[in-house]
Structures are given as structure tokens and as C-alpha cells.
Short mmCIF file of the C-alpha atoms (twelve columns), coordinates in Angstrom:
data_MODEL
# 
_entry.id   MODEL 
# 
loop_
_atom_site.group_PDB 
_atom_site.id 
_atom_site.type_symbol 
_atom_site.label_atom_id 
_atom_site.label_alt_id 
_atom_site.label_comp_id 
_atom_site.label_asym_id 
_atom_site.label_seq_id 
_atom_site.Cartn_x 
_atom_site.Cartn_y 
_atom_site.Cartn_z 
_atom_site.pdbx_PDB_model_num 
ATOM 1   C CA . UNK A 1   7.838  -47.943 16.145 1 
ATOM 2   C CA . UNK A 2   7.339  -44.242 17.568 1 
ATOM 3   C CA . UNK A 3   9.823  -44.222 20.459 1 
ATOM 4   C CA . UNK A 4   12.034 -46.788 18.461 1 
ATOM 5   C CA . UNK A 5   12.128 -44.331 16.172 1 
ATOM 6   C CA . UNK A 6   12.478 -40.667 18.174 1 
ATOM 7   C CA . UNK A 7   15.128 -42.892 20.293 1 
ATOM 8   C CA . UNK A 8   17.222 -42.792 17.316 1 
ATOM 9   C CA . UNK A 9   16.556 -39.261 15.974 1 
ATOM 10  C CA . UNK A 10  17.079 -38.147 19.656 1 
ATOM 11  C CA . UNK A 11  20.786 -39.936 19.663 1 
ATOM 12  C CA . UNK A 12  21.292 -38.228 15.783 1 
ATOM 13  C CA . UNK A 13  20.369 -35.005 17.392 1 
ATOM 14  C CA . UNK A 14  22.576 -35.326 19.999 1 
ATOM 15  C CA . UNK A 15  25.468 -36.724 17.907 1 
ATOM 16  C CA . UNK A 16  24.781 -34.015 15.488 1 
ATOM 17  C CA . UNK A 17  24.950 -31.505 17.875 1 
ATOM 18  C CA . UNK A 18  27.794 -32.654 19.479 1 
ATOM 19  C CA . UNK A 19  29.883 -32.427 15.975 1 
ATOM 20  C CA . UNK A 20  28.801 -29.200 15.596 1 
ATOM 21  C CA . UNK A 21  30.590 -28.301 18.404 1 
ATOM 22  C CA . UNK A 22  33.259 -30.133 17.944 1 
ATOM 23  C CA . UNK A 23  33.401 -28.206 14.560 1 
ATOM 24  C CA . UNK A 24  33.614 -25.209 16.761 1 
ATOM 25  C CA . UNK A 25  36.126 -26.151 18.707 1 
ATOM 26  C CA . UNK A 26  38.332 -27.294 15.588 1 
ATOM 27  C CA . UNK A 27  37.963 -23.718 13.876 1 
ATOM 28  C CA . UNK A 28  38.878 -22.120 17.053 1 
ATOM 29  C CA . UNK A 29  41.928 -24.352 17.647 1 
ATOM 30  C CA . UNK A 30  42.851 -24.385 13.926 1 
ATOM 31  C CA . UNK A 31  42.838 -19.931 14.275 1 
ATOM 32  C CA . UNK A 32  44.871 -19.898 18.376 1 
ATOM 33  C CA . UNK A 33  47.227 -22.871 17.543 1 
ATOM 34  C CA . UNK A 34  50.275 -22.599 15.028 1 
ATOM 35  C CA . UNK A 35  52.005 -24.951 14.096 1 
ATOM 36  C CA . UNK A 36  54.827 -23.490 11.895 1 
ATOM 37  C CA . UNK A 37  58.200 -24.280 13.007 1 
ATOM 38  C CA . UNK A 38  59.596 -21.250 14.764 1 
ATOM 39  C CA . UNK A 39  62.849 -18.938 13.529 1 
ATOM 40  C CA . UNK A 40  66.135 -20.146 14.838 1 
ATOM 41  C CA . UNK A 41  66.481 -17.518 17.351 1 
ATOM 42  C CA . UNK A 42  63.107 -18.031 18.968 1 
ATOM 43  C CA . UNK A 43  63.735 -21.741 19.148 1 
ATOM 44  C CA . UNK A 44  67.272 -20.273 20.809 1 
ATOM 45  C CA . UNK A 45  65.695 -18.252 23.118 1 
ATOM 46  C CA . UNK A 46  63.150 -20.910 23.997 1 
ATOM 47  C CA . UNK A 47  65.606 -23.656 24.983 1 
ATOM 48  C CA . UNK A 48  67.931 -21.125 27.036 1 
ATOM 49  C CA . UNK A 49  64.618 -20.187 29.025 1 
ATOM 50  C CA . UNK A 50  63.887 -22.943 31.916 1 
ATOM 51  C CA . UNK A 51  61.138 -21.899 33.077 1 
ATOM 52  C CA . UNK A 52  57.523 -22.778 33.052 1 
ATOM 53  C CA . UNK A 53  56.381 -21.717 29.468 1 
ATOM 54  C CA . UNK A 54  54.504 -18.319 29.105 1 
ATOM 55  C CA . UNK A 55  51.231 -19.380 27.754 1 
ATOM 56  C CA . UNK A 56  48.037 -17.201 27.530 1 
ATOM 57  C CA . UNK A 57  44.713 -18.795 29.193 1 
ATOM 58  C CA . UNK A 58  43.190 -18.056 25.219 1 
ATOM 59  C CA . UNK A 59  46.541 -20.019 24.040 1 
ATOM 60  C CA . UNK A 60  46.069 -22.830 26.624 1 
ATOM 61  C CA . UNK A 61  41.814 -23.332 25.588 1 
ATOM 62  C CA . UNK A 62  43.262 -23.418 21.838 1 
ATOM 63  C CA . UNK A 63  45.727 -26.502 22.225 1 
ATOM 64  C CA . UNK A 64  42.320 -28.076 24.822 1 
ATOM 65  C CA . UNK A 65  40.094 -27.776 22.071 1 
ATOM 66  C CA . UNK A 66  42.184 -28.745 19.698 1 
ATOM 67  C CA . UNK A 67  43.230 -32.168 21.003 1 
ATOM 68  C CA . UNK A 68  39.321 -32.954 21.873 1 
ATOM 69  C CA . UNK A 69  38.903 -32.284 18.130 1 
ATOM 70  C CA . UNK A 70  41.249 -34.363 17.296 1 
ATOM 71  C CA . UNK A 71  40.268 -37.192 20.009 1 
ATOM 72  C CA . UNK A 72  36.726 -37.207 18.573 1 
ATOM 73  C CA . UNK A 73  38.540 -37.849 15.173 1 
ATOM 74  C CA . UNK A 74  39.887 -40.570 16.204 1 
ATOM 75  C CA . UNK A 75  37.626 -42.250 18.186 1 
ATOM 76  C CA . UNK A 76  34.807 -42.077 15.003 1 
ATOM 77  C CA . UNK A 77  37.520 -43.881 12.643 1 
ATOM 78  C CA . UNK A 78  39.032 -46.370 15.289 1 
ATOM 79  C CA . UNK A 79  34.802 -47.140 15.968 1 
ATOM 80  C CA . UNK A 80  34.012 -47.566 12.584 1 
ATOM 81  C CA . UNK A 81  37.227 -49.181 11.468 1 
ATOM 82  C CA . UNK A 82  36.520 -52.005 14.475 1 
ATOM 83  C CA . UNK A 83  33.168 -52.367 13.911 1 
ATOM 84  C CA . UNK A 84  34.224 -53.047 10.482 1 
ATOM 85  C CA . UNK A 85  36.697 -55.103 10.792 1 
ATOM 86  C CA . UNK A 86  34.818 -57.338 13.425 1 
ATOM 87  C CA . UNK A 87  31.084 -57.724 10.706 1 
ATOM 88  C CA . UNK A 88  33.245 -58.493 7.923  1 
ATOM 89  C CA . UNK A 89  35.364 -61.308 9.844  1 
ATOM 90  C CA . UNK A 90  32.294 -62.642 11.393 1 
ATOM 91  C CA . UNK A 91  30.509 -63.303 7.934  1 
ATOM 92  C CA . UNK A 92  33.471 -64.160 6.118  1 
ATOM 93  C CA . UNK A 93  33.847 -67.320 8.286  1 
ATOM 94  C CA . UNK A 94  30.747 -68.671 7.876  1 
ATOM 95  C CA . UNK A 95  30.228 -71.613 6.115  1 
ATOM 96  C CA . UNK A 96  27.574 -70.414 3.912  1 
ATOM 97  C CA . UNK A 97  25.242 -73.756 2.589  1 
ATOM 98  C CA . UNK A 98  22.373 -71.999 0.332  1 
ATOM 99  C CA . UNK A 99  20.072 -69.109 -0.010 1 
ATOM 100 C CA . UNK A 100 16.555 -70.085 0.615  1 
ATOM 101 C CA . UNK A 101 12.981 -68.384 0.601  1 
ATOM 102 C CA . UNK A 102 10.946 -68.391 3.764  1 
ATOM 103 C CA . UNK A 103 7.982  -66.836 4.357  1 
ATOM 104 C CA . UNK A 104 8.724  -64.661 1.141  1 
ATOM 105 C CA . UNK A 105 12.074 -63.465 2.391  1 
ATOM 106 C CA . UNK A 106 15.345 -64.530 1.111  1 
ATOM 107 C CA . UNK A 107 17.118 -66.328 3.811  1 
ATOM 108 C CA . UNK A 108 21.578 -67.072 3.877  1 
ATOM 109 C CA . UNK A 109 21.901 -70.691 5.619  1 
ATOM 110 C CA . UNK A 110 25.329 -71.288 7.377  1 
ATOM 111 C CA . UNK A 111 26.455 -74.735 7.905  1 
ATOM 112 C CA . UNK A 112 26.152 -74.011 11.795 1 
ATOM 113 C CA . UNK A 113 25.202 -76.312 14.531 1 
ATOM 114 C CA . UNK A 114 24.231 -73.734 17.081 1 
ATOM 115 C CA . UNK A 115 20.836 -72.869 16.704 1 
ATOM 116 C CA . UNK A 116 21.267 -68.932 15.522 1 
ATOM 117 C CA . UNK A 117 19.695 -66.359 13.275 1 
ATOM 118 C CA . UNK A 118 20.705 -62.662 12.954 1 
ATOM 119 C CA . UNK A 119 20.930 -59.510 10.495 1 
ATOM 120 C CA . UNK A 120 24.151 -58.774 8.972  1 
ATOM 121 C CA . UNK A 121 24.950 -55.799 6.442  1 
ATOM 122 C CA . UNK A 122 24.835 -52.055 6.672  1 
ATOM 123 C CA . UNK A 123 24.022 -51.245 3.002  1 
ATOM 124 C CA . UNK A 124 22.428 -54.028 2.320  1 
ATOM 125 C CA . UNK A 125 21.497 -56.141 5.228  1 
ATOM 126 C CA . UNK A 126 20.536 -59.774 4.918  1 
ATOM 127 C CA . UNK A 127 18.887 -62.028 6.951  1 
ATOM 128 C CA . UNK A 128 21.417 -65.572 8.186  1 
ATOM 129 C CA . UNK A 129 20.013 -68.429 9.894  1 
ATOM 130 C CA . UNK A 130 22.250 -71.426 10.862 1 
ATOM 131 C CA . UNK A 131 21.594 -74.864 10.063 1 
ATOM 132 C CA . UNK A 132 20.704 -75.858 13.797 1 
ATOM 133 C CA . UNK A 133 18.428 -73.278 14.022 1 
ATOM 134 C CA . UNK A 134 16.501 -75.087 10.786 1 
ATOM 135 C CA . UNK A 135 16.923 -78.475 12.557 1 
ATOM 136 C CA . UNK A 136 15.662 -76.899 15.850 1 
ATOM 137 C CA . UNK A 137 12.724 -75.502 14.612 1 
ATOM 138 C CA . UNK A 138 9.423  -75.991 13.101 1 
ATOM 139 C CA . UNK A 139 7.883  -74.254 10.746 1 
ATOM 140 C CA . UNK A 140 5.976  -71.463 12.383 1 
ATOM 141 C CA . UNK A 141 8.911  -70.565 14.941 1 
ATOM 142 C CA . UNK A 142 10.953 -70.804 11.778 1 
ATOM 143 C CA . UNK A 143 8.740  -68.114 10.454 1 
ATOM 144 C CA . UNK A 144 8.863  -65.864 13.318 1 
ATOM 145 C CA . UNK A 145 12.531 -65.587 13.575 1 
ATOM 146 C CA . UNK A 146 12.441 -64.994 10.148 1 
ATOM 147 C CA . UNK A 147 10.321 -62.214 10.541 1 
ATOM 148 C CA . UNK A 148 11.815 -60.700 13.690 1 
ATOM 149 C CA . UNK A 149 15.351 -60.664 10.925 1 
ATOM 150 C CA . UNK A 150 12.828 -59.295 8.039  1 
ATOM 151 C CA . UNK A 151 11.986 -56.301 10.227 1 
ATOM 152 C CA . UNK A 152 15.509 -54.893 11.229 1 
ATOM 153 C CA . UNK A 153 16.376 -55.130 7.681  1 
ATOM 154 C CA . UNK A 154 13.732 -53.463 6.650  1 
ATOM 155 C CA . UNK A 155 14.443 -50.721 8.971  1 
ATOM 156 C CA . UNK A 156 18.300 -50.984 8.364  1 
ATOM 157 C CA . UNK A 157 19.124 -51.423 11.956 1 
ATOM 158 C CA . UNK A 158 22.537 -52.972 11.748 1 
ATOM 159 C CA . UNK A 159 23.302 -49.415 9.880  1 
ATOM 160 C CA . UNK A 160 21.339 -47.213 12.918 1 
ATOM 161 C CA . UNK A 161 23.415 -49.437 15.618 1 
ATOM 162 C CA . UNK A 162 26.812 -48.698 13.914 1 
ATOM 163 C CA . UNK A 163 26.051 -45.089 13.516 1 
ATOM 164 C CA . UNK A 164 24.825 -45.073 17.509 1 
ATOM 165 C CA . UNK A 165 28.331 -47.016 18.541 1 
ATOM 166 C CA . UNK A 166 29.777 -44.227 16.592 1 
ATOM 167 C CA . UNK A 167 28.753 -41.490 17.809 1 
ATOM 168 C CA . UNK A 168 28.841 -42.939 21.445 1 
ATOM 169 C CA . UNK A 169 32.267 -43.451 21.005 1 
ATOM 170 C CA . UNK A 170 33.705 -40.510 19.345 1 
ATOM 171 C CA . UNK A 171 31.325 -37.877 21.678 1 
ATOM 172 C CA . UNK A 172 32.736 -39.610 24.839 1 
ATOM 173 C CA . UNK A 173 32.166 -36.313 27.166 1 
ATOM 174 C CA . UNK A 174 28.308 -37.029 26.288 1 
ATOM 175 C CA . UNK A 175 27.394 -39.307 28.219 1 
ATOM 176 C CA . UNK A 176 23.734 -39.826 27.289 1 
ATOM 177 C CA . UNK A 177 25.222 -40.553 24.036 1 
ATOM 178 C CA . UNK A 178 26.442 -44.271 25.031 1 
ATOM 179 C CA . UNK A 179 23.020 -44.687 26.791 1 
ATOM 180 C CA . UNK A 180 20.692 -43.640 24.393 1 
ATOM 181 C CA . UNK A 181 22.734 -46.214 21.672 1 
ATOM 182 C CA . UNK A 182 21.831 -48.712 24.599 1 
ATOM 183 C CA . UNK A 183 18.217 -47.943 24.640 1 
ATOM 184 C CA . UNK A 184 17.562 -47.927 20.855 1 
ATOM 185 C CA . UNK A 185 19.055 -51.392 20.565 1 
ATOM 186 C CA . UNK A 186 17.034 -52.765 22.880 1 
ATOM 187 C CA . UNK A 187 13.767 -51.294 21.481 1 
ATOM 188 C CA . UNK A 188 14.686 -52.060 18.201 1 
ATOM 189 C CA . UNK A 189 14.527 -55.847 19.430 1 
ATOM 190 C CA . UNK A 190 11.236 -55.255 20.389 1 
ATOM 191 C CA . UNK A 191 9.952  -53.526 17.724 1 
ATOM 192 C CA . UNK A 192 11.104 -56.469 15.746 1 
ATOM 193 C CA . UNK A 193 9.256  -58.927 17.977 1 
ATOM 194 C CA . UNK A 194 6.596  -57.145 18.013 1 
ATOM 195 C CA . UNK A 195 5.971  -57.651 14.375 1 
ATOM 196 C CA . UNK A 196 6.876  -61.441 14.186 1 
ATOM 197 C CA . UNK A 197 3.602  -61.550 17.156 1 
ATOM 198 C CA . UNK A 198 1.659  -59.458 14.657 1 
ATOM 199 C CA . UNK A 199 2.902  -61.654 11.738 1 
ATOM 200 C CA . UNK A 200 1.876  -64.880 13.458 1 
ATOM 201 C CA . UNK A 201 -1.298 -63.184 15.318 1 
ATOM 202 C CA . UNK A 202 0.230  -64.541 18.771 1 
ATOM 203 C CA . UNK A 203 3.567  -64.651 20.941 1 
ATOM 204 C CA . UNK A 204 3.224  -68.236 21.047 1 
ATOM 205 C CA . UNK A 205 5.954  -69.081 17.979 1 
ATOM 206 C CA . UNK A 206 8.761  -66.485 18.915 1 
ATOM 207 C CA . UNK A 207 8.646  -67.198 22.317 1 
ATOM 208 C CA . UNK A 208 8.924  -71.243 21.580 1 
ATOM 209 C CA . UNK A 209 11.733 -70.430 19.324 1 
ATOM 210 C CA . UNK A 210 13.699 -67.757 21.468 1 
ATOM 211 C CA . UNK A 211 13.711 -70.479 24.310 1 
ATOM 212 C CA . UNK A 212 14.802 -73.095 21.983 1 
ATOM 213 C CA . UNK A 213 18.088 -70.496 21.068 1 
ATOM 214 C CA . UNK A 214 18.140 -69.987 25.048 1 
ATOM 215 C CA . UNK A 215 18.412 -73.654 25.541 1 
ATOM 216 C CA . UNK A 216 21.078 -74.743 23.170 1 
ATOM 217 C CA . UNK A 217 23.646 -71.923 24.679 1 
ATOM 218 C CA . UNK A 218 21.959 -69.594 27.520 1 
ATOM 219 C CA . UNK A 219 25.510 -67.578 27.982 1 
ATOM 220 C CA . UNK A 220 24.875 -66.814 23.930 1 
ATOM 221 C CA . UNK A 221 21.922 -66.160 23.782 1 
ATOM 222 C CA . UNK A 222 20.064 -65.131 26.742 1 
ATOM 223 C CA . UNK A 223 16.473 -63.406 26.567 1 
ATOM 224 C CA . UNK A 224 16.440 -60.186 27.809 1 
ATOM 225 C CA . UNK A 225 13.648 -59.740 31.318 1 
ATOM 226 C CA . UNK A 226 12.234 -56.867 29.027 1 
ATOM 227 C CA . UNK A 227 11.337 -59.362 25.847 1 
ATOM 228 C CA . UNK A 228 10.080 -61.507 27.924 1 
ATOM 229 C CA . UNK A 229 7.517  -58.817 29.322 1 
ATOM 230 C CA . UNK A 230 6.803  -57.521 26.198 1 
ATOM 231 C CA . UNK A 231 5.776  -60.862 24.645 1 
ATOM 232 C CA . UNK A 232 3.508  -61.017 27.852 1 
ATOM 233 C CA . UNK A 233 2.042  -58.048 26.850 1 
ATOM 234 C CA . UNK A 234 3.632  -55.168 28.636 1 
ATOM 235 C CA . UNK A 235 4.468  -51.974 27.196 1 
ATOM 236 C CA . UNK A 236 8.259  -50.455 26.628 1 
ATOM 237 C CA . UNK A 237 8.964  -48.226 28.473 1 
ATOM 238 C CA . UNK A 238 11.221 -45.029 27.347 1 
ATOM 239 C CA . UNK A 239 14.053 -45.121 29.728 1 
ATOM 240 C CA . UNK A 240 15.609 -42.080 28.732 1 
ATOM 241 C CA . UNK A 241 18.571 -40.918 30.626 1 
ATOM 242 C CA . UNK A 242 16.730 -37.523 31.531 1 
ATOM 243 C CA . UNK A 243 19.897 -36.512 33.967 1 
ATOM 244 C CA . UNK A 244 22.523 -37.733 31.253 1 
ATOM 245 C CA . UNK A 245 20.958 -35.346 28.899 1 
ATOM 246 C CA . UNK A 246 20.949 -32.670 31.271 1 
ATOM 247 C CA . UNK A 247 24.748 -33.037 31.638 1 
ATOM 248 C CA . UNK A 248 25.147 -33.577 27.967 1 
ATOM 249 C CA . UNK A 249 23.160 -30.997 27.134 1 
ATOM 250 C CA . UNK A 250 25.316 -28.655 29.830 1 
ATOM 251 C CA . UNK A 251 29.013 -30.100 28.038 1 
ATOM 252 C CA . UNK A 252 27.873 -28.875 25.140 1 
ATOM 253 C CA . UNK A 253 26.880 -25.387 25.711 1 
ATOM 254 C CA . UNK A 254 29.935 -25.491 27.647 1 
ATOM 255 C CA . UNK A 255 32.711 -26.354 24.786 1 
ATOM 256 C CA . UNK A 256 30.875 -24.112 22.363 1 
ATOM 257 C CA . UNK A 257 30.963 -21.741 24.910 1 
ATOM 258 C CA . UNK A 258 34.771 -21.815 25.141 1 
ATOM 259 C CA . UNK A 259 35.526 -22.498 21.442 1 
ATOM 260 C CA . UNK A 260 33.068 -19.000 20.630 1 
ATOM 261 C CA . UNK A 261 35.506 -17.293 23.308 1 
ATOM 262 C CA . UNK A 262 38.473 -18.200 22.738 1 
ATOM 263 C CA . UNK A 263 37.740 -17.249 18.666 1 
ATOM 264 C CA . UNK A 264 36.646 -13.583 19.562 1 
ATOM 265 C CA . UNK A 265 39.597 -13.167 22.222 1 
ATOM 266 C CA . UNK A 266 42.586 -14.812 20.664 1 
ATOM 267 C CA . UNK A 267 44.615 -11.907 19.727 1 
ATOM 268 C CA . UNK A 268 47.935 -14.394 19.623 1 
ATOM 269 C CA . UNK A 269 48.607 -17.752 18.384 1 
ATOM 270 C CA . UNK A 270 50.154 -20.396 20.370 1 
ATOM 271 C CA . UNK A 271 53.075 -21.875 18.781 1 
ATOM 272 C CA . UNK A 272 53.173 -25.281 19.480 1 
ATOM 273 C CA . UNK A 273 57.020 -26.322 18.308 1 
ATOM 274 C CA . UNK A 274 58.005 -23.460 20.964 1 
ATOM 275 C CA . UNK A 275 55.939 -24.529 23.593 1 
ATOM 276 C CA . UNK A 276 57.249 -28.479 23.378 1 
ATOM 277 C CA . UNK A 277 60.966 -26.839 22.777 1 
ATOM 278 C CA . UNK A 278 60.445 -25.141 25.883 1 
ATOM 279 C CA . UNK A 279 58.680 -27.726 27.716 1 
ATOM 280 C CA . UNK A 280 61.698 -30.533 26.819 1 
ATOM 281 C CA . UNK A 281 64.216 -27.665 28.454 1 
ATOM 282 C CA . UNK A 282 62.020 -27.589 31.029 1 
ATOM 283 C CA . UNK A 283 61.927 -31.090 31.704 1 
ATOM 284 C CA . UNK A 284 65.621 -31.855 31.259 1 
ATOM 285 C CA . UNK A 285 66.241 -29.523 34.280 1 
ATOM 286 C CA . UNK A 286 63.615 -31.243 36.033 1 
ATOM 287 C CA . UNK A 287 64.474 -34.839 35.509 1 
ATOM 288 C CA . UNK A 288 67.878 -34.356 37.579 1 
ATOM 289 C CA . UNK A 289 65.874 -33.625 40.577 1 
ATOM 290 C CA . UNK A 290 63.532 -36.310 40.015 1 
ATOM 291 C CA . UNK A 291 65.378 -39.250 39.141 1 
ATOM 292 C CA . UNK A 292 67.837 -38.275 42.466 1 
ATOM 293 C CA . UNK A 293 64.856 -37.943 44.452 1 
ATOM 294 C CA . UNK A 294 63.667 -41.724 42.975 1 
ATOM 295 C CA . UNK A 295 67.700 -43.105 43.332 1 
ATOM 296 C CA . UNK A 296 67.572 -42.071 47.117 1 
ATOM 297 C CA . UNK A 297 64.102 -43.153 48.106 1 
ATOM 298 C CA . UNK A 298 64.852 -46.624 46.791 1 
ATOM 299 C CA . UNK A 299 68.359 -46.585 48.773 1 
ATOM 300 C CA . UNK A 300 66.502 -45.578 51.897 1 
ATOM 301 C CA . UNK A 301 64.190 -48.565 51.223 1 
ATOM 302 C CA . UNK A 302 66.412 -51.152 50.978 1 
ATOM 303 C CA . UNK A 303 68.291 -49.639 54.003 1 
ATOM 304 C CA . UNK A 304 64.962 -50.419 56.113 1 
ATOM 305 C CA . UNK A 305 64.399 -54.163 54.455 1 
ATOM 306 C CA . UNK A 306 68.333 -54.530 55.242 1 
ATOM 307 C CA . UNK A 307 67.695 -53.627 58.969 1 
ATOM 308 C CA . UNK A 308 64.229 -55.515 59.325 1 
ATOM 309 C CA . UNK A 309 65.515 -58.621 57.732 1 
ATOM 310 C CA . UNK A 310 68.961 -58.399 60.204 1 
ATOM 311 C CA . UNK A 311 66.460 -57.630 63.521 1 
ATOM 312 C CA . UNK A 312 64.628 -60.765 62.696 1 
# 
């Protein structure tokens, strides 16, 4: 349960971190970047100048920080919203049978024929076992799977998970974010085996009933080299992604860095209806030149086919 659980507290730290400076970032975009439409005659001014718009290195950091603000944003609620959408789909098409006690715990059966058993529900998680999996079983394996459920409810892991995709996803230039997620999944499987062997006083059931799952659909299932050594008898190992948090640990000083700068220096604010006006101008002069360029390259090519195709 100890690295299980400073796993998880390392990947909060880390996530918590990371919005802080993504806070930072925010307030210094929020006080370099305007957004207020400009006067008429600025506007004027902007879309008679075709040139490469004038904008200060403190301007250009505001409207970077900004949009990795706003990326982060977005990534948390597109996460969430799938991960969602995908848990409440998933439960909502089972074909629920009864609720049943095993082993003191209050089990959902679905009328399934695939031998399966999981933990569903962030609040309140419960424990689902399919009807194969009741058929497929005896009593003590029956007990151990039930256990193995019982203990990431207890400990609310579907909750920790979504919070880890979370945060992996929406602090994407962390990259020991997505790992560390990784890692405290896979030790919260083991913590839960673990106390299904200390439940049944021996690795004997769980292992019986994880090959049974195995059986019925490997590519479903699948047993992971790592259980397998565990229920042997082998430690866990930490695994933690020392040179990912290194360069983690290095982005972040980095974009507080920045955001910190750019909030003491930025004497102007970067007006970002002018910059687009003038950045349209710009590209309308542009696209001449570039869609000439593109007319004649593809004449010259079909001039060449024209000629191969006539040699041969």
C-alpha cells in the first residue's frame, strides 16, 4: 500500500504543481494579451500595413502562454467529459440480473457470458461480476475476485485513475505525468491482489480464477508478467520515471519562469484583433505568390509526365 499510495500523491504533486503554473501562465497572459476590439483607425492602419506584424518578444510569450492555458483547459474537460461518457455507456448497457452478497460484499450480476468482474463508479464505486464469471467459478476463486473488486473500492481507485488520466492529459508537456498514471494503475492491481492472497491465506484461488478469465478471452483479459510475479512472491518494484521527472520537473520551472517574466516586464499589451487584422493583410499579399508558385509547379509536372509518357 506504501508506494501504491506515494505513486499517487507523487502524480497529485506533480499535477498540482503543474496547474499552478499553468495558473501562472494564465494571469500573465490574461495582464500582456487584450482582447478589446481596436478603434477604427488602428484597425485602418493595421490592414494598410503588409508587413510582418510588430510584436514585442513580452507580447509574443503572452499570446504562448496564453494558448497553453487554454490547451490545458481543454484537454482536462475533453478527458473528463470522455472518460465520462465512455463509464456511463459501459454500465448502462449491461444487462443487470440481481444484487447479491458474497463474502460480505454487495455484488451487481450482469447477465454476461464472458467470464468478467470489475469496479465501476467514481463516487460510489461498486463491485460487477458477470454471470459467466459465476458459472466459471467456484466458490473460493469466486471469493477472491470478489475481494481483489472489494479493495479498489475501498480505496476509490476508479476515482484516483480518472483523476491520473486527467491530469496526464491536460499537463501534456509533463511527461512523467502520463507515466506515473501508468505505474499507479498497475500497482493498484497489485495491491488489490495482494489482499485477495491475504484474504484467502494463499495465491492459489486468484491465480485459478485470473487464468480461468485468461482462458475464456486472452486478447481481453490478459495477465500482466508483473501479477504473475507478484502472486509468485516477488516484490513491486517502483519504476519511477526518474529522467521524466527530471524533464518535468525542468518544464515547469521553465513556464513559471517565463509567465513570472513576462508579468514584471510587460509594459504593453498585445492586441490580439490587430495582430490577426494584420496577419490576414499579411497573408492576402502572400497567398498571390503562393498559389502562382503551386499553379506553375503543377504545370511543370505534368509537362515532365507529358514528355515521359510520349518517350516511352
Amino acid at each position: 500500500m506504501g508506494k501504491v499510495r506515494a505513486v499517487f500523491l507523487l502524480q497529485v504533486s506533480l499535477g498540482v504543481a503543474g496547474v499552478a503554473s499553468v495558473g501562472l501562465a494564465l494571469a500573465a497572459a490574461v495582464g500582456g494579451v487584450s482582447l478589446r476590439p481596436p478603434s477604427p483607425e488602428a484597425l485602418w492602419a493595421a490592414c494598410q500595413a503588409v508587413v510582418i506584424p510588430d510584436v514585442s518578444l513580452a507580447g509574443a510569450l503572452s499570446l504562448v502562454l496564453g494558448m497553453l492555458s487554454f490547451a490545458v483547459i481543454g484537454l482536462a474537460l475533453t478527458s473528463a467529459w470522455r472518460q465520462l461518457r465512455a463509464s456511463r455507456r459501459f454500465v448502462r448497457a449491461l444487462d443487470i440480473v440481481e444484487r447479491r452478497s458474497v463474502g460480505g460484499a454487495t455484488v451487481t450480476v450482469a447477465d454476461e457470458q464472458q467470464p468478467v468482474a470489475f469496479c465501476a463508479g467514481l463516487i460510489s464505486p461498486r463491485i460487477y461480476v458477470s454471470s459467466g464469471a459465476l458459472a466459471a467459478l467456484d466458490g473460493d476463486e469466486l471469493q477472491a475476485v470478489v475481494t481483489h473488486e472489494r479493495h479498489h473500492a475501498r480505496h476509490h481507485d476508479p476515482l484516483r485513475i480518472f483523476v491520473a488520466r486527467v491530469l496526464a492529459d491536460a499537463l501534456f508537456f509533463l511527461p512523467a505525468a502520463r507515466r506515473l498514471g501508468e505505474r499507479y494503475a498497475s500497482l493498484a492491481e497489485l495491491a488489490a491482489d495482494r489482499a485477495a492472497v491475504r484474504a484467502a491465506g494463499n495465491a492459489a484461488p486468484l491465480a485459478s480464477a485470473l487464468l480461468s478469465f485468461e482462458a475464456a478471452d486472452p486478447a481481453v483479459v490478459g495477465i500482466a508478467p508483473e501479477r504473475v510475479d507478484h502472486l509468485m512472491g516477488q516484490r513491486a518494484a517502483w519504476e519511477l520515471p526518474v529522467m521524466l521527472l527530471a524533464w518535468s520537473s525542468i518544464a515547469l520551472v521553465a513556464v513559471a519562469a517565463v509567465a513570472l517574466r513576462v508579468s514584471a516586464t510587460a509594459s504593453t499589451e498585445l492586441n490580439v484583433p490587430l495582430l490577426f487584422a494584420q496577419s490576414c493583410m499579411l497573408a492576402m499579399a502572400v497567398a498571390p505568390l503562393a498559389i502562382g508558385g503551386f499553379l506553375l509547379a503543377r504545370r511543370r509536372t505534368r509537362s515532365a509526365r507529358s514528355g515521359a509518357s510520349t518517350t516511352g
